[in-house]
C-alpha positions as a LaTeX table, in Angstrom:
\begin{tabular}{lrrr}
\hline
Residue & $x$ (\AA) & $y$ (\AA) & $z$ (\AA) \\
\hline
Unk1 & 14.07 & $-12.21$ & $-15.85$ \\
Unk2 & 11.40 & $-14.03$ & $-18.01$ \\
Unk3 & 9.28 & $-15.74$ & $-15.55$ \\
Unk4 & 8.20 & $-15.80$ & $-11.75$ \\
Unk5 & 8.07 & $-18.67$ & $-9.76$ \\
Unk6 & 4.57 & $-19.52$ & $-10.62$ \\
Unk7 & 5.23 & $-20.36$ & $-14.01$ \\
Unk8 & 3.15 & $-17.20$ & $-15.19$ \\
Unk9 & 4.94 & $-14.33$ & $-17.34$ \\
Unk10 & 5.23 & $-11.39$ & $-15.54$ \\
Unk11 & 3.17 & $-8.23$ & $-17.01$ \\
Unk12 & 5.57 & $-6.05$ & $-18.93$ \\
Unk13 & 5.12 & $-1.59$ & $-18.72$ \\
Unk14 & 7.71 & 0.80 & $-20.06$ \\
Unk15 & 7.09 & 3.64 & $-18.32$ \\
Unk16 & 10.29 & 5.34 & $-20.07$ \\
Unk17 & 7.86 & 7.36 & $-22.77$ \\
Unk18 & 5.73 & 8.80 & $-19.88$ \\
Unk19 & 9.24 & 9.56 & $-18.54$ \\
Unk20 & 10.63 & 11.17 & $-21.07$ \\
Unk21 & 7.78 & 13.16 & $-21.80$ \\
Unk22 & 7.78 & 14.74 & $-18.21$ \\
Unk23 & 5.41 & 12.75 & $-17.16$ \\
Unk24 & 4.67 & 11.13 & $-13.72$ \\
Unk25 & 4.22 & 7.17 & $-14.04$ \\
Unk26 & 2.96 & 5.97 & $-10.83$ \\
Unk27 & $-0.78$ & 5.48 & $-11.87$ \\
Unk28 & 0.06 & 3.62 & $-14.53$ \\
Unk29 & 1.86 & 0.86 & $-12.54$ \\
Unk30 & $-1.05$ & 1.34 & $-9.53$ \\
Unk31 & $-3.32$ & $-0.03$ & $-12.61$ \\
Unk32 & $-0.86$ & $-2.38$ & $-13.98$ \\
Unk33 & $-0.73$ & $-4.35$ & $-10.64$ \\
Unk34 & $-4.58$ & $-4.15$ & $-10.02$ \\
Unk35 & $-4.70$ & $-5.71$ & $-13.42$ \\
Unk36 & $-1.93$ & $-9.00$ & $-12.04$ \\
Unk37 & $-3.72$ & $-11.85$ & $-12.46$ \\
Unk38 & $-2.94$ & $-13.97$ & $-8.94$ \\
Unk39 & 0.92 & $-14.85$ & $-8.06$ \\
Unk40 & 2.08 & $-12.88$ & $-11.56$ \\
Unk41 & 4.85 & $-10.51$ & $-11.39$ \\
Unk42 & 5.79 & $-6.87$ & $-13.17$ \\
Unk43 & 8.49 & $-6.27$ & $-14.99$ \\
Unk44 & 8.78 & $-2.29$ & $-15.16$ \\
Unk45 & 11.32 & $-0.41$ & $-17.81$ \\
Unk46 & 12.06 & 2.78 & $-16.25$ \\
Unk47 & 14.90 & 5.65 & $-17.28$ \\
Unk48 & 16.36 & 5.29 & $-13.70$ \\
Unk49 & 16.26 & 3.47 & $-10.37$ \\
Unk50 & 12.86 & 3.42 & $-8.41$ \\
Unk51 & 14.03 & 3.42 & $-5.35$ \\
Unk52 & 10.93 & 4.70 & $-3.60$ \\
Unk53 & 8.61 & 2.58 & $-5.98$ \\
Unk54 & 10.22 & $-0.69$ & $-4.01$ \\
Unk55 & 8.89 & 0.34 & $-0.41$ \\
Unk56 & 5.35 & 1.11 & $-1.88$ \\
Unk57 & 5.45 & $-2.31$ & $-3.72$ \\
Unk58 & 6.57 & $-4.51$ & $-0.61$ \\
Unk59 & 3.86 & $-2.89$ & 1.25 \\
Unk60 & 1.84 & $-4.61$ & $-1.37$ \\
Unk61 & 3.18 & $-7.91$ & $-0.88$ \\
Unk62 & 6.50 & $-7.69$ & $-3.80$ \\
Unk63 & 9.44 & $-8.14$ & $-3.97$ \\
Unk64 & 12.12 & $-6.60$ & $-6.50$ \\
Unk65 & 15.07 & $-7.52$ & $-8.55$ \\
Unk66 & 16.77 & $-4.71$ & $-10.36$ \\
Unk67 & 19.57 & $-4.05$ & $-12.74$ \\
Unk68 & 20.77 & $-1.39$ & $-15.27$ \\
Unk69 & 19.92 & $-2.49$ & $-18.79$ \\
Unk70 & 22.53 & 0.21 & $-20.63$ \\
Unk71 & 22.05 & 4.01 & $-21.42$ \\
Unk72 & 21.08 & 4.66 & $-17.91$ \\
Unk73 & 17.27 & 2.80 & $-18.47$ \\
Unk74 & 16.78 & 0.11 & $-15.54$ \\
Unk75 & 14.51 & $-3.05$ & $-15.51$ \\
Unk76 & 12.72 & $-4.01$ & $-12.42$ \\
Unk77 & 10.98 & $-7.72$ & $-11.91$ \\
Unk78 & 8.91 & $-7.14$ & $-9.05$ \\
Unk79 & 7.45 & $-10.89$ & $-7.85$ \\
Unk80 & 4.88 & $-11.46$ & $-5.04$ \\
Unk81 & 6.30 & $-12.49$ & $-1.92$ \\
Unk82 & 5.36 & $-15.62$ & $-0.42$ \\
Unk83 & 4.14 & $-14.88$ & 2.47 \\
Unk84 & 1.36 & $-12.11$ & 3.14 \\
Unk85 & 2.43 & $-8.52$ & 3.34 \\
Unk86 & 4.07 & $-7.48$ & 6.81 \\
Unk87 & 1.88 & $-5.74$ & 9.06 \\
Unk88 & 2.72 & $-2.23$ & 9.73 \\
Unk89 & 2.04 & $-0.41$ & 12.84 \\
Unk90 & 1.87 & 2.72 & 14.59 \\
Unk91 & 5.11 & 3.48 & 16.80 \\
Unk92 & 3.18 & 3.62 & 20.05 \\
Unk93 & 0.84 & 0.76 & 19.27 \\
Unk94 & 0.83 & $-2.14$ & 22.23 \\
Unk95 & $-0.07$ & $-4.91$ & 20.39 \\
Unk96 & $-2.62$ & $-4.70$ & 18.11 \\
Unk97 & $-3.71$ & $-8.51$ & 18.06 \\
Unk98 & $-4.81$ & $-7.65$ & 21.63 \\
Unk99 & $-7.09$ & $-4.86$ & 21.10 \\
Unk100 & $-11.08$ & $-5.47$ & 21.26 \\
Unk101 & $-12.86$ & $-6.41$ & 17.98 \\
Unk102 & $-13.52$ & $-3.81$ & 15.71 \\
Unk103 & $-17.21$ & $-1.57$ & 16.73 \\
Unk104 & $-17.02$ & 0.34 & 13.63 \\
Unk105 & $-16.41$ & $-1.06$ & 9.94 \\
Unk106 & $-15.80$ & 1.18 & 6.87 \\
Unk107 & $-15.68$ & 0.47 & 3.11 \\
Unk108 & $-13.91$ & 3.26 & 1.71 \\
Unk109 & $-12.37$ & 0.84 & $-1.52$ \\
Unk110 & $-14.42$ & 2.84 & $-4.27$ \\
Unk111 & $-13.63$ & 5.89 & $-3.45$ \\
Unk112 & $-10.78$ & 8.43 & $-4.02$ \\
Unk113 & $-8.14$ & 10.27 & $-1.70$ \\
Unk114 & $-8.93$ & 12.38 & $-0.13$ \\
Unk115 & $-12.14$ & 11.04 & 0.85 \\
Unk116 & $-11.15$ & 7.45 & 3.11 \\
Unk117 & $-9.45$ & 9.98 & 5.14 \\
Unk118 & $-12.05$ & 12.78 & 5.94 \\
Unk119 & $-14.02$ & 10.01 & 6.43 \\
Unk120 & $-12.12$ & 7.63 & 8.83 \\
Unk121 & $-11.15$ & 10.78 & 10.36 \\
Unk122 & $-14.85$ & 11.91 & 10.78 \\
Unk123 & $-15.60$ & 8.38 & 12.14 \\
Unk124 & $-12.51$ & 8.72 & 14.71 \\
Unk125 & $-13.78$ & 11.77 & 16.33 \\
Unk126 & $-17.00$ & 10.26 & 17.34 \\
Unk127 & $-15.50$ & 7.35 & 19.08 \\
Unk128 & $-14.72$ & 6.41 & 22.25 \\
Unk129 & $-11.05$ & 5.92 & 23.71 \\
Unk130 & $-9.90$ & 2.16 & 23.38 \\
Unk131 & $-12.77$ & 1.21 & 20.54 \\
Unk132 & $-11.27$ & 0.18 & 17.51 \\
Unk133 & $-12.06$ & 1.16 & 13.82 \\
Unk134 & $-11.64$ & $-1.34$ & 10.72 \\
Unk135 & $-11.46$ & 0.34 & 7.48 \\
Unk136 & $-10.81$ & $-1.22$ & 3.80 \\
Unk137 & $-9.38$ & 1.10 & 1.31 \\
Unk138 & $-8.20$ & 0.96 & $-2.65$ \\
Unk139 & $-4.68$ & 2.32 & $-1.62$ \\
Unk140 & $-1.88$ & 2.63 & 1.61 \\
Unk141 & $-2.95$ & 5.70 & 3.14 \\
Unk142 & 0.42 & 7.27 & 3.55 \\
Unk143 & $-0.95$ & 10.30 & 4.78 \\
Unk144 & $-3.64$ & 9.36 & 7.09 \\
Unk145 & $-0.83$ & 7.41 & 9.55 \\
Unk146 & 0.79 & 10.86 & 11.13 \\
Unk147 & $-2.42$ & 13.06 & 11.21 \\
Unk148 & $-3.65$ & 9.28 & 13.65 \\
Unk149 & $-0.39$ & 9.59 & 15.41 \\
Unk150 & $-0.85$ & 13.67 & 15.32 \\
Unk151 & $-4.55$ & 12.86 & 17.39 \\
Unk152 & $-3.20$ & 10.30 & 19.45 \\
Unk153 & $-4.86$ & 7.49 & 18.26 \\
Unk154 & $-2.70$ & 3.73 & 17.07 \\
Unk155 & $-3.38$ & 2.27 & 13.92 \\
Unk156 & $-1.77$ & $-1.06$ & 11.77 \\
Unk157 & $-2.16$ & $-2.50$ & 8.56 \\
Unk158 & $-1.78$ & $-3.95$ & 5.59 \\
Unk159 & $-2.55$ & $-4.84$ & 2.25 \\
Unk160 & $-4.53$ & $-7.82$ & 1.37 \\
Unk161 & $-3.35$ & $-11.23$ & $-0.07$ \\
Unk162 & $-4.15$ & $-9.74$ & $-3.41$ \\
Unk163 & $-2.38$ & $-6.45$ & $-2.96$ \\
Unk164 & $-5.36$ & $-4.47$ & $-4.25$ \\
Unk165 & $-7.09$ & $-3.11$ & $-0.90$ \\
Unk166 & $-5.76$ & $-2.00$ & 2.25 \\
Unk167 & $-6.77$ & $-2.60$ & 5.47 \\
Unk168 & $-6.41$ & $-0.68$ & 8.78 \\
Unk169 & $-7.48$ & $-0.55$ & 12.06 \\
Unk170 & $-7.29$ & 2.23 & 14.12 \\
Unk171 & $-7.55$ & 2.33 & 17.96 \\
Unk172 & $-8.84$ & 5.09 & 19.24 \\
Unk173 & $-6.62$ & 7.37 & 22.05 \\
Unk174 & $-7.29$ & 10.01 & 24.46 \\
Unk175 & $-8.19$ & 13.51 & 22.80 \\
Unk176 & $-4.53$ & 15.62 & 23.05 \\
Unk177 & $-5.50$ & 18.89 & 24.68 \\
\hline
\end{tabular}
């Protein structure tokens, strides 16, 4: 696992000190992939298997090869996919190409959670049913998508070709009594 497809040497962060020392690792390897230069992969050294590190990195356009290096420490090569990162959606969400352009846009990328959501959420409440809101943020909002679902409203989205902001839009539903 020396090189991605590109020809470019992927970035290398052993997370097994902050490990090992309790510690929790995932904002490290956020910044470690913001700092990818374009089409350069991430080998991670870890003291077990990531499992729930590989959903979070194919929603930002990777993916992984892993394998157990001895003494119970794993490497990971994650590599950007070739294509752009899936599209996720809402479970009740009826096609989101077909909904009307966008009548609200928000740049939330500078700032940090909690705040895209009180504000998208904010925004949300004073729109109508059926306008859509577009809304670019720094991370995936995992917990923004059931408190939308909770209110009735559809969202999808996904990361851009870079992997460093997401995007969503979020169509707006009837108010649940």
């Amino acid at each position: 696992m020396s090189e991605t497809s590109t020809g470019i040497a992927p970035h290398v962060l052993d997370v097994r000190p902050i490990l090992k020392s309790g510690g929790e690792p995932f904002q490290a390897i956020m910044q470690a992939v913001q700092g990818l230069q374009p089409g350069q992969g991430l080998k991670l050294l870890a003291t077990f298997r990531p499992v729930p590190l590989f959903r979070v990195m194919q929603g930002r356009g990777f993916d992984h090869k892993d394998r157990e290096i001895g003494g119970g420490d794993w490497e990971v090569l994650f590599t950007p996919q070739a294509e752009a990162a899936p599209v996720e959606i809402s479970v009740d969400a009826d096609r989101p190409e077909t909904w009307p352009d966008p009548s609200d846009h928000l740049d939330l990328s500078d700032l940090d959670p909690p705040e895209p959501m009180v504000r998208i959420l904010a925004a949300v409440e004073a729109m109508e049913p059926g306008e859509v809101l577009f809304a670019v943020l720094s991370r995936e909002p995992v917990f923004l998508f059931p408190e939308l679902t909770r209110r009735g409203h559809q969202w999808a989205g996904n990361f851009d070709e870079t992997g460093s902001a997401y995007r969503i839009l979020v169509r707006i539903g009837e108010a649940k009594a």
